[in-house]
Each structure stands twice: as structure tokens, then as C-alpha cells.
N, C-alpha and C positions, 0 to 999 in steps of 0.2 A: 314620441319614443318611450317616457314612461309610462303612456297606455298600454303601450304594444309589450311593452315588458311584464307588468303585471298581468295582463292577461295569459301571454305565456306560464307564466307562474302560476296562474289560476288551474290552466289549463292541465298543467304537470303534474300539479296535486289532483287532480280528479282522476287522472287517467292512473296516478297511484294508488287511488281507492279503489278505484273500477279494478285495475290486477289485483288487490287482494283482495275483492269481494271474490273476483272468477275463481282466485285459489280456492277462497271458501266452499264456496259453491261445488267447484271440482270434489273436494272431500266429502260435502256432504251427498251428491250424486255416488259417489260411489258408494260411501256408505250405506247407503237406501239399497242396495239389490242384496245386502243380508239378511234382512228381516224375511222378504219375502222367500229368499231362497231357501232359509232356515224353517220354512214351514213347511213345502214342500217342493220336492223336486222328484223330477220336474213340475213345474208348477201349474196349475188349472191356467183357464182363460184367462181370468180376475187378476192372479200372478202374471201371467205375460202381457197384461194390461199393465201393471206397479212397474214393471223390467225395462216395459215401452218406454213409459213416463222419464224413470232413470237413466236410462240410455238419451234418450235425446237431449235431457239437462244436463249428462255429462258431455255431450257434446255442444250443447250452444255454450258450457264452462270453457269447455276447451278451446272452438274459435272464436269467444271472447279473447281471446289474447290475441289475436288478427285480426281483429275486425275491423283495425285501424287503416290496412296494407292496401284498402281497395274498399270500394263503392260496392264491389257486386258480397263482399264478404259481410259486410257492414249490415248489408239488405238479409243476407241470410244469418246472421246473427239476432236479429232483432223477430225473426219469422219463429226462429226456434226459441225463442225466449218466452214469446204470447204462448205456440206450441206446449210448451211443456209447461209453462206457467197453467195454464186453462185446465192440463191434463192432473199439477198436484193440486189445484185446487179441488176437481171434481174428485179426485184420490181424498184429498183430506174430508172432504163431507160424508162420502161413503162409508170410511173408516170408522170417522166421528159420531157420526146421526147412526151407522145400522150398523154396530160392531157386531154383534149376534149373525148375524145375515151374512155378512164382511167372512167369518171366520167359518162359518159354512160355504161361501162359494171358492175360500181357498182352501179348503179340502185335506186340512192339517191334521195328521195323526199322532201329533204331540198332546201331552198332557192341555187340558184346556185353558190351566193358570199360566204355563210357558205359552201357549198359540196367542192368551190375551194380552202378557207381555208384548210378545214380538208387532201386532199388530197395534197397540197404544205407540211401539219406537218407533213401527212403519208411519203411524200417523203422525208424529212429533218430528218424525225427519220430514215430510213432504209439507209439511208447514213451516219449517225452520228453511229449506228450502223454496217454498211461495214466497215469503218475506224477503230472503235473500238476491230470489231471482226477482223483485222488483226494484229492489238497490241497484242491479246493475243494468236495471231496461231504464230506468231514469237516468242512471249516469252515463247511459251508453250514447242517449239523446244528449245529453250535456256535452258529451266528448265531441263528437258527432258535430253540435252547434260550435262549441270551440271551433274545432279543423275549418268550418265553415267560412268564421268571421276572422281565421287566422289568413284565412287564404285570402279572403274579399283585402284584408286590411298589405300582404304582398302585392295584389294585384294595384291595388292603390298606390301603393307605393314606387310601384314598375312606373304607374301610369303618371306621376310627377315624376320622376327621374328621367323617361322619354321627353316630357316637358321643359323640361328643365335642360335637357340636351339638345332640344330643339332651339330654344330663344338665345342659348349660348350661342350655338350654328347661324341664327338670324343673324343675332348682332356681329361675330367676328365676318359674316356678309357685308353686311350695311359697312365695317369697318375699313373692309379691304376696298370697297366699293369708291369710301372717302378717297382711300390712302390714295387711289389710282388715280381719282380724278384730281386731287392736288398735283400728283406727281405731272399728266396732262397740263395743267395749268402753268406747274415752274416751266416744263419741258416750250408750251409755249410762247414762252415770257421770255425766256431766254432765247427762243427763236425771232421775236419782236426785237427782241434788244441788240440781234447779232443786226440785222436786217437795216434797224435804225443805224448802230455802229457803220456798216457798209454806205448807206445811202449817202450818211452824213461826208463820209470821207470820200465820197465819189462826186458831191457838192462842190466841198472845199477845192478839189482839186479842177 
């Protein structure tokens, strides 16, 4: 019982950090479609490539918070996590390694000190981002394993309690089984002893 408790408790606190990482996460997803939008709109490929990325981190943040409710949610939580995960990484390298390149294929008519601003935040958020979106793909497996061994240690516990109402049902068997066959045996004994009482008095006389 105190295993099963503590690990509840274990379990509660992850699933608290897992929701305030998705919070996080949620804000900085949205935050990311500023920079790009701020450079041009509408925006070249490259920009609805950054939009892409954004949008699906906003949404695997967002069914992070259901991903509890169901197996099939769970499955698709963890798809769009590598998804978008894979997508800021290759975001963050491009930005990183070819910013010159970067700020020519997003096609920005701003001054070039503001384009290299907004493209260093674009790059600062989809790695504040990367980092973040794997705090929740590890804790999302951690939850995940919880619910698992929560469920295994229920199912164990059904399965003695069946047990445990089975040998109670044996024995008050066995019990009744006793009781009956005493009861046959006075029932007779007492039939012997009318039989004797008769014979004898049918002797005497």
C-alpha cells in the first residue's frame, strides 16, 4: 500500500511538470510565428516552413494536455513531438550556421540590423523550444510508464481480491458442507436412539 501510494505521488508530480512544461511550450509555440511573420508577409517558402514547425508545436503543446485521456491521443502526441522536435532542430541550424542565406531566402524588406534581430529571436525561440519540447517527450514516456505500472499494480490487485473471495467461498463451502454432515449424523443418532428406545420397550414388554 505504501508503494502504491508513493508512486501515485510520484506519478502526480511528473504529470505537474509535464502541464507546466506544455504551458511553456504553448507560449513559446506561439511566440515563434512573430519573428517570422514580422519579416515578411506573407512570407516566402522558408517562412511557411518556420509557421509549419510552429503550428505543429503548438499543437502537440496543446494535446499534451490530453494525451492522458486515451492510447490513440498518447500515440499522436509523442508523433508530433519528434515532428516538430526534428523540424526546430533543422530550423535552429539553418538559422544558426547560414544566417546570411537564412535572411535572403526569407525575403525581408526590413532594415537589415532589424531582419538580423528578428531572425537571432527566431533562432533563440526554436531552440528554447527544442530543449523544452524534449522535457516533455521524456516526461511524456515517464507519465505514460506511470499510468502503465499504475494499471499493472490495479490489475494485481483485482486479481488477489478475486482470490481472496474465492478461498473465503471455498472455505464457508467446506464449512457448510461440515455443518450438514454433523447435522446428518445427530439427525441419525437420534434416529438410532428412538429405534433402540422402541425395540427395548417392545422387549420388555
Amino acid at each position: 500500500m505504501a508503494a502504491s501510494n508513493s508512486r501515485r505521488n510520484s506519478c502526480s508530480f511528473i504529470n505537474l511538470l509535464l502541464s507546466f512544461l506544455n504551458f511553456i511550450l504553448f507560449i513559446l509555440s506561439a511566440a515563434s510565428f512573430a519573428p517570422t511573420i514580422s519579416l515578411k508577409m506573407p512570407p516566402t517558402s522558408l517562412g511557411w516552413a518556420f509557421l509549419t514547425i510552429s503550428s505543429i508545436s503548438l499543437l502537440s503543446s496543446f494535446i499534451g494536455f490530453y494525451s492522458r485521456l486515451a492510447h490513440f491521443c498518447y500515440i499522436t502526441h509523442v508523433s508530433l513531438l519528434l515532428a516538430s522536435s526534428t523540424g526546430q532542430l533543422l530550423g535552429f541550424l539553418a538559422l544558426f550556421t547560414k544566417e546570411e542565406s537564412s535572411i535572403s531566402m526569407l525575403g525581408s524588406r526590413r532594415d537589415p540590423r532589424e531582419a538580423k534581430v528578428l531572425v537571432r529571436l527566431e533562432c533563440g525561440v526554436l531552440m528554447a523550444m527544442f530543449v523544452m519540447q524534449m522535457g516533455v517527450l521524456i516526461l511524456s514516456f515517464a507519465v505514460h510508464s506511470c499510468l502503465v505500472r499504475e494499471y499493472e499494480g490495479l490489475e494485481a490487485e483485482r486479481d488477489a481480491s478475486v482470490e481472496k473471495r474465492r478461498a473465503k467461498i471455498a472455505r464457508v463451502q467446506e464449512e457448510s458442507m461440515a455443518n450438514a454432515e454433523k447435522i446428518v449424523e445427530l439427525k441419525n443418532k437420534e434416529f438410532d436412539d428412538k429405534m433402540k428406545n422402541k425395540y427395548g420397550m417392545n422387549n420388555d414388554v
